[in-house]
FIKOLKE-579627 format. One line per field, with one value per residue: x, y, z of N, C-alpha, C in turn; residue in one letter; residue number from 1. Coordinates in Angstrom, 3 decimals, always signed. Last residue first. Layout:
REM residues N
n_c1 <- (X|...)
n_c2 <- (Y|...)
n_c3 <- (Z|...)
ca_c1 <- (X|...)
ca_c2 <- (Y|...)
ca_c3 <- (Z|...)
c_c1 <- (X|...)
c_c2 <- (Y|...)
c_c3 <- (Z|...)
aa <- (a|...)
i <- (NUM|...)
***
This chain:
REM residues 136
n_c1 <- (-50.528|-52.238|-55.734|-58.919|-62.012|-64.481|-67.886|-69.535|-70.262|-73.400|-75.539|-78.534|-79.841|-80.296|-78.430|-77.049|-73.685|-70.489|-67.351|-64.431|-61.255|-57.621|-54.907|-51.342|-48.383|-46.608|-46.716|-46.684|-48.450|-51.331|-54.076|-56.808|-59.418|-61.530|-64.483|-67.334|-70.543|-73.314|-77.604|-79.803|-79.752|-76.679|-73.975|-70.844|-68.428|-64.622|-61.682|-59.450|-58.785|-58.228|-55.983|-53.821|-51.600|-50.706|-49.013|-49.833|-50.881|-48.546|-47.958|-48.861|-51.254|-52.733|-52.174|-54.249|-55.989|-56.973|-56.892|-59.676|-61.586|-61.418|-63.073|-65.109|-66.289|-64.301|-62.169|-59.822|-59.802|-62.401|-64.635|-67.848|-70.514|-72.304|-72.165|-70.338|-68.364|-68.028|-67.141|-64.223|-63.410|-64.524|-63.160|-60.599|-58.762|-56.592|-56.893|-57.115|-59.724|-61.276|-61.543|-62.323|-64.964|-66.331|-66.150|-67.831|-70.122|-70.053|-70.868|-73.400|-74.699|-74.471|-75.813|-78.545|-80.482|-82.876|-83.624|-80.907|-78.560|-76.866|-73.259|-70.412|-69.567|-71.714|-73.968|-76.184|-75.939|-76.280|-79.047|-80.193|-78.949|-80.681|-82.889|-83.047|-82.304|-84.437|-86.174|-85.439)
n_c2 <- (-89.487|-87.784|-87.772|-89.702|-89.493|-91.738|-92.103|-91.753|-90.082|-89.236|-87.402|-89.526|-91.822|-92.472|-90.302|-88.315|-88.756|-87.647|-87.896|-85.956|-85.396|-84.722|-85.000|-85.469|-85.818|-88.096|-89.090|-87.515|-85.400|-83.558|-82.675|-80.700|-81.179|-78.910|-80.926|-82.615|-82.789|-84.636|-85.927|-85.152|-82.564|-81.438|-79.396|-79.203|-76.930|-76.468|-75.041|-74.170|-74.619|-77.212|-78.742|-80.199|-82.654|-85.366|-85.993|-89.436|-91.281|-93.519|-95.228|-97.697|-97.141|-95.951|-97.702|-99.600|-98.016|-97.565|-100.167|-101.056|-99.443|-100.213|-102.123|-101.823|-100.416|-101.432|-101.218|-99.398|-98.241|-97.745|-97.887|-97.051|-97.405|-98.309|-97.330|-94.457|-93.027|-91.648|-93.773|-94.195|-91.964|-93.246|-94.876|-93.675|-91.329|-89.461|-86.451|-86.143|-87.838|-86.248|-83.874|-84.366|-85.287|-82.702|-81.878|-83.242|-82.598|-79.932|-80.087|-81.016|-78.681|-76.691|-77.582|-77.913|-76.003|-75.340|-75.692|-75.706|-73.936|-71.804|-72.014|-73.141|-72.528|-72.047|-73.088|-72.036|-69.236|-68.687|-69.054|-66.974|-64.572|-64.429|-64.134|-61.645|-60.285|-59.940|-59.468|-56.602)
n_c3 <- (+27.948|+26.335|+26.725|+27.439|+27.843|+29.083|+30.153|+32.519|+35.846|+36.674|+38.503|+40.463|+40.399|+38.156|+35.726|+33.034|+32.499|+30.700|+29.661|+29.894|+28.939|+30.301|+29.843|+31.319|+32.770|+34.768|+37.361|+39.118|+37.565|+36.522|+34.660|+33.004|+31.210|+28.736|+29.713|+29.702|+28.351|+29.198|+28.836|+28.705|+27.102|+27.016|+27.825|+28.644|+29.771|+29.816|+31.227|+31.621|+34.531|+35.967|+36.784|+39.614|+40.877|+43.100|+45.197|+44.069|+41.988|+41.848|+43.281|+43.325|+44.080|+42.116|+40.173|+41.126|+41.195|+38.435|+37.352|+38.720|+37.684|+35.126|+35.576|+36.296|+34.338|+31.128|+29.711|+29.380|+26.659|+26.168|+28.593|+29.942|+32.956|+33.750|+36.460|+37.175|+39.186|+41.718|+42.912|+42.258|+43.817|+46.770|+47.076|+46.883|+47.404|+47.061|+46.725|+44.339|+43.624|+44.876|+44.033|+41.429|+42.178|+42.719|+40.400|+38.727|+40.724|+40.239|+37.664|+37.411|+38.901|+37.245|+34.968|+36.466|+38.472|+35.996|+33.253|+31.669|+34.396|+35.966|+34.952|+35.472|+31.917|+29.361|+27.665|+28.280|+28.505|+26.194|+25.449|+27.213|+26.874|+24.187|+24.682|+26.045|+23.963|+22.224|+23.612|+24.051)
ca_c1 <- (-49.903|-50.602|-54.365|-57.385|-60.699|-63.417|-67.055|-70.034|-69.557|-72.031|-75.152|-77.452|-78.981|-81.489|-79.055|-78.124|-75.046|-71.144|-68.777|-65.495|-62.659|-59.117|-55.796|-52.270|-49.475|-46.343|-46.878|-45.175|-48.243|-50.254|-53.601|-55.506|-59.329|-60.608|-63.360|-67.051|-69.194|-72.898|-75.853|-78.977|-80.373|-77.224|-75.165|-71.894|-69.753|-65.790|-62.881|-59.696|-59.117|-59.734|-55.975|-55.482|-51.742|-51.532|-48.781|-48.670|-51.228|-48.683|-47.559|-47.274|-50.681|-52.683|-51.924|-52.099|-56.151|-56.567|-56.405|-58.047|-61.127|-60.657|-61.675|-64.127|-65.916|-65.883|-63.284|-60.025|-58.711|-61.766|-63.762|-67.276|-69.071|-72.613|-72.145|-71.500|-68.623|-68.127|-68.363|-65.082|-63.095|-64.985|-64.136|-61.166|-59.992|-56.530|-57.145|-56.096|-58.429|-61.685|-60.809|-60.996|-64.042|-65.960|-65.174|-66.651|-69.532|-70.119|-69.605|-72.199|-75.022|-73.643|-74.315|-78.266|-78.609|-82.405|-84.690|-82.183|-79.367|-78.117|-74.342|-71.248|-69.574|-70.720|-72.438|-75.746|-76.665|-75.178|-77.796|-80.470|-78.741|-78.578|-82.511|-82.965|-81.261|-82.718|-86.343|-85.644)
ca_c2 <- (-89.903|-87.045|-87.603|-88.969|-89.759|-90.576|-91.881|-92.829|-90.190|-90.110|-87.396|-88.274|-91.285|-92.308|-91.231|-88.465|-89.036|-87.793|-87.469|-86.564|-85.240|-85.267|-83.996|-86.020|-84.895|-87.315|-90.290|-88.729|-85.794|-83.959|-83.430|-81.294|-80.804|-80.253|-80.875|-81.826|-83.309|-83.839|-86.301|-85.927|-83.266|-81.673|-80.129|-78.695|-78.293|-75.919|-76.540|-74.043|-73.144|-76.674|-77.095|-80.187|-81.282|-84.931|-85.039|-88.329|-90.376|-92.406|-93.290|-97.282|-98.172|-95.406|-96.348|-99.918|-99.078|-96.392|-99.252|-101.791|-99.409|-98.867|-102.548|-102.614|-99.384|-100.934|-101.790|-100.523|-99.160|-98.786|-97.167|-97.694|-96.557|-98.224|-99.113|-95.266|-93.409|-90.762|-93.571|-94.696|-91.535|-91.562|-95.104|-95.055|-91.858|-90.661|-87.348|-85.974|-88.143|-87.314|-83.584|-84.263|-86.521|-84.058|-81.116|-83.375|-84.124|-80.427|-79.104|-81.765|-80.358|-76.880|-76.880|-78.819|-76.361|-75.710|-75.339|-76.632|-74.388|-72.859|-71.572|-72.275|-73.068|-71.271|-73.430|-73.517|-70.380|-68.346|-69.422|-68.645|-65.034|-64.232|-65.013|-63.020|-60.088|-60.878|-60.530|-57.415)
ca_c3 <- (+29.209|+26.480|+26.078|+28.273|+26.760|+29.198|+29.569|+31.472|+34.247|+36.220|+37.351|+39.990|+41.630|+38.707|+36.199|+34.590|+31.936|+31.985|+29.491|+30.607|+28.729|+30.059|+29.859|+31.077|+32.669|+33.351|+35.691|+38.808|+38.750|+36.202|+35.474|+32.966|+32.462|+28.850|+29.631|+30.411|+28.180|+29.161|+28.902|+29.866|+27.639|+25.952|+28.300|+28.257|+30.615|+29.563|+31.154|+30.317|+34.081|+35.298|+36.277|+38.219|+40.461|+42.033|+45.034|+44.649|+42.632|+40.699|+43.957|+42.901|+44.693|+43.634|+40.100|+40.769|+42.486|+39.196|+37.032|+39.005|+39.551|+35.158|+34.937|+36.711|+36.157|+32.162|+29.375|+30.716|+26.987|+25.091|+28.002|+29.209|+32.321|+32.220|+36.084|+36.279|+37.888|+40.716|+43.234|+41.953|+43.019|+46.735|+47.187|+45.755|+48.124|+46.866|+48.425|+44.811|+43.400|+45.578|+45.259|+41.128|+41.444|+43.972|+41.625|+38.590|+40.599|+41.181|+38.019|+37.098|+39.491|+38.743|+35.141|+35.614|+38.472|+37.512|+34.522|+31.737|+32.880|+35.897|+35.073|+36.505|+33.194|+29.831|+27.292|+28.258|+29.907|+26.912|+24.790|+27.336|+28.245|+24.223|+24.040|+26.705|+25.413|+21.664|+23.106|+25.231)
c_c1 <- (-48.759|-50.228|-53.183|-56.226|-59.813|-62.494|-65.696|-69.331|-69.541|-71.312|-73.690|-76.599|-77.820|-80.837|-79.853|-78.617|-76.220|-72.981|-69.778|-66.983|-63.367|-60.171|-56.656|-53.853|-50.242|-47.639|-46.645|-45.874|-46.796|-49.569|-52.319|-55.000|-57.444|-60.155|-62.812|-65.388|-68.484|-71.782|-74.912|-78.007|-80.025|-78.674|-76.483|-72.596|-70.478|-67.445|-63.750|-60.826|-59.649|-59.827|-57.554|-55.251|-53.204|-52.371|-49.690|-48.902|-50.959|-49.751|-47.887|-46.996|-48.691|-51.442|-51.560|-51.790|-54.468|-56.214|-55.857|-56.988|-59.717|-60.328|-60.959|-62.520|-65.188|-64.974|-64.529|-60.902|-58.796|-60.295|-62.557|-66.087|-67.971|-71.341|-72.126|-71.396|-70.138|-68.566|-69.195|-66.563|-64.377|-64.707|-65.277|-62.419|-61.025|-57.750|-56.722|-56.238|-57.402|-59.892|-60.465|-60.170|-62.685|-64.917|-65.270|-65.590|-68.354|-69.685|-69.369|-70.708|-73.281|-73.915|-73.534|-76.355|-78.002|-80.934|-84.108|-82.832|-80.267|-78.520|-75.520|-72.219|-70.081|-70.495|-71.406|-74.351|-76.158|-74.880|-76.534|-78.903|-78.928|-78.287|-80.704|-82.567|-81.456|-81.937|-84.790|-85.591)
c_c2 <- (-90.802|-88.107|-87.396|-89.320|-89.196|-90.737|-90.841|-93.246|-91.929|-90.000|-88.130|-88.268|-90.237|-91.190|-91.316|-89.463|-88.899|-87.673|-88.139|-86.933|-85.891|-84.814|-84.990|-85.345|-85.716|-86.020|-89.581|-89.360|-86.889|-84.376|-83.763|-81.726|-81.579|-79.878|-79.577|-81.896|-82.202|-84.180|-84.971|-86.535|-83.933|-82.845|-80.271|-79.884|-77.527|-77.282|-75.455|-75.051|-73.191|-75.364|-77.543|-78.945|-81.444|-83.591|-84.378|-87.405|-89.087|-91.108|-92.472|-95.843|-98.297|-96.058|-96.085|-98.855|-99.168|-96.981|-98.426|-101.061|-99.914|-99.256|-100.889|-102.429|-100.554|-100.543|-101.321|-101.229|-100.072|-99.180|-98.301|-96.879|-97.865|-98.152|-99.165|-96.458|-94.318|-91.660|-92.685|-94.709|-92.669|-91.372|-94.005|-94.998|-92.714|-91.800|-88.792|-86.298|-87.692|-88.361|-85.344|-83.976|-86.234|-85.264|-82.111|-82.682|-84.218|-82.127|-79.537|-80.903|-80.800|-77.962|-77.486|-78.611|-77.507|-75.691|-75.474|-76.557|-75.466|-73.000|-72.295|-72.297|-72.594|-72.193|-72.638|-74.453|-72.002|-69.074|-69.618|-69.067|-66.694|-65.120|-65.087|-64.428|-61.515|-61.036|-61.505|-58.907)
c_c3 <- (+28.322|+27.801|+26.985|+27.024|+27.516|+28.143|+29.784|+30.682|+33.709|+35.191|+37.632|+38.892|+41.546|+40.112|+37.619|+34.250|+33.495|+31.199|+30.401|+29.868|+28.792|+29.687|+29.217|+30.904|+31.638|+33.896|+34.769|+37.652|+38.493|+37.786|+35.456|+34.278|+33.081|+30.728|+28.830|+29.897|+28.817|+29.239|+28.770|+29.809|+28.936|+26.738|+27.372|+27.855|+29.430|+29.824|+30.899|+29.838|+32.541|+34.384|+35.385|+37.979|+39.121|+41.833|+42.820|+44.415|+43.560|+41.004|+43.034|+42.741|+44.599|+44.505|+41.370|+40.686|+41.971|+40.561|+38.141|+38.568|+39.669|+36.913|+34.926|+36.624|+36.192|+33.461|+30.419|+30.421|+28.320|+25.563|+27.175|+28.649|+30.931|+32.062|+34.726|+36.340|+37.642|+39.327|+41.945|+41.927|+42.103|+44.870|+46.500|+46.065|+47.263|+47.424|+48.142|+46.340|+43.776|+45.146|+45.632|+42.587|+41.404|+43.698|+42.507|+39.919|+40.175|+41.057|+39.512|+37.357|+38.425|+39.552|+36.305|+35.833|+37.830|+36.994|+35.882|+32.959|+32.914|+34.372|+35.417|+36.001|+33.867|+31.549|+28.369|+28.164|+29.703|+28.053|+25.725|+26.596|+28.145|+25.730|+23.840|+25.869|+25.930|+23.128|+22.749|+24.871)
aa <- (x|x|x|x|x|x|x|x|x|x|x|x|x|x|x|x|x|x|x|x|x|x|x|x|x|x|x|x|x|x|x|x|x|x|x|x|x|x|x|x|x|x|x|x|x|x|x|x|x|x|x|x|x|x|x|x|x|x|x|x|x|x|x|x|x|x|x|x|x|x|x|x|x|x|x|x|x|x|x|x|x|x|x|x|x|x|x|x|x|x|x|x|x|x|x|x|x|x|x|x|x|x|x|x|x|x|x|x|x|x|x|x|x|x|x|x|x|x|x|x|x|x|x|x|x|x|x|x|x|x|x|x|x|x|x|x)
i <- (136|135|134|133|132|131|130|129|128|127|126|125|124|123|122|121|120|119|118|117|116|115|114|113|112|111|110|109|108|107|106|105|104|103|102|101|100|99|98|97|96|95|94|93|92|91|90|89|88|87|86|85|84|83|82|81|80|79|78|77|76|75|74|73|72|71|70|69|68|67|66|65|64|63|62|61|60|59|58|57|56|55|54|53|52|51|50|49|48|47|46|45|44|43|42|41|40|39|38|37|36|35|34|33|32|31|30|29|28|27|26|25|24|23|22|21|20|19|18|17|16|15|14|13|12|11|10|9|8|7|6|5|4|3|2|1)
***
């Protein structure tokens, strides 16, 4: 009985969907990322930016600023078009209050492109904070 549950916790943390850490830890950020990836193929800035952090840092835009302008010329020259996701090979996992979510692929008039998220709770829910994106 001891190893069963102790197999179920384990299992709880690393497997998508699941509740973990005393509640819908999992499906709280499985949820933000599903709002981030409807919010981009809607093309909805408000909605895609919302998804991020004031912390958010990334070595090629530098902060939420500087990525908004990013994805704002993006949007702006169609690279959003007809933008295709494939989650099937994402995995969430969750380490206190931070969590890395990926990989999560994308493809559209810019090429394809596969991401990994890392995302942090904050006061007003969970953000992403971070991203690496290959193959653009």
């Amino acid at each position: 009985m001891k190893k069963a549950l102790a197999a179920a916790l384990i299992a709880g943390l690393i497997l998508p969907g699941c509740a973990t850490l005393g509640g819908n830890t999992t499906r709280q950020v499985d949820d933000v990322v599903g709002d981030w990836i409807e919010a981009l193929v809607a093309q909805d800035m408000d909605a895609i930016m919302a998804a991020y952090s004031e912390n958010f840092k990334d070595f090629e835009y530098g902060d939420k600023a500087g990525f908004s302008r990013f994805i704002s010329e993006a949007k702006s020259m169609g690279y959003l078009d007809d933008l295709k996701t494939d989650r099937s090979g994402e995995t969430i996992e969750i380490e206190e209050d931070t969590a890395k979510v990926g990989p999560i692929s994308l493809s559209g008039y810019f090429g394809a492109v596969t991401i990994h998220l890392q995302l942090a709770k904050e006061a007003d829910g969970w953000k992403i904070v971070g991203q690496d994106a290959y193959g653009m």
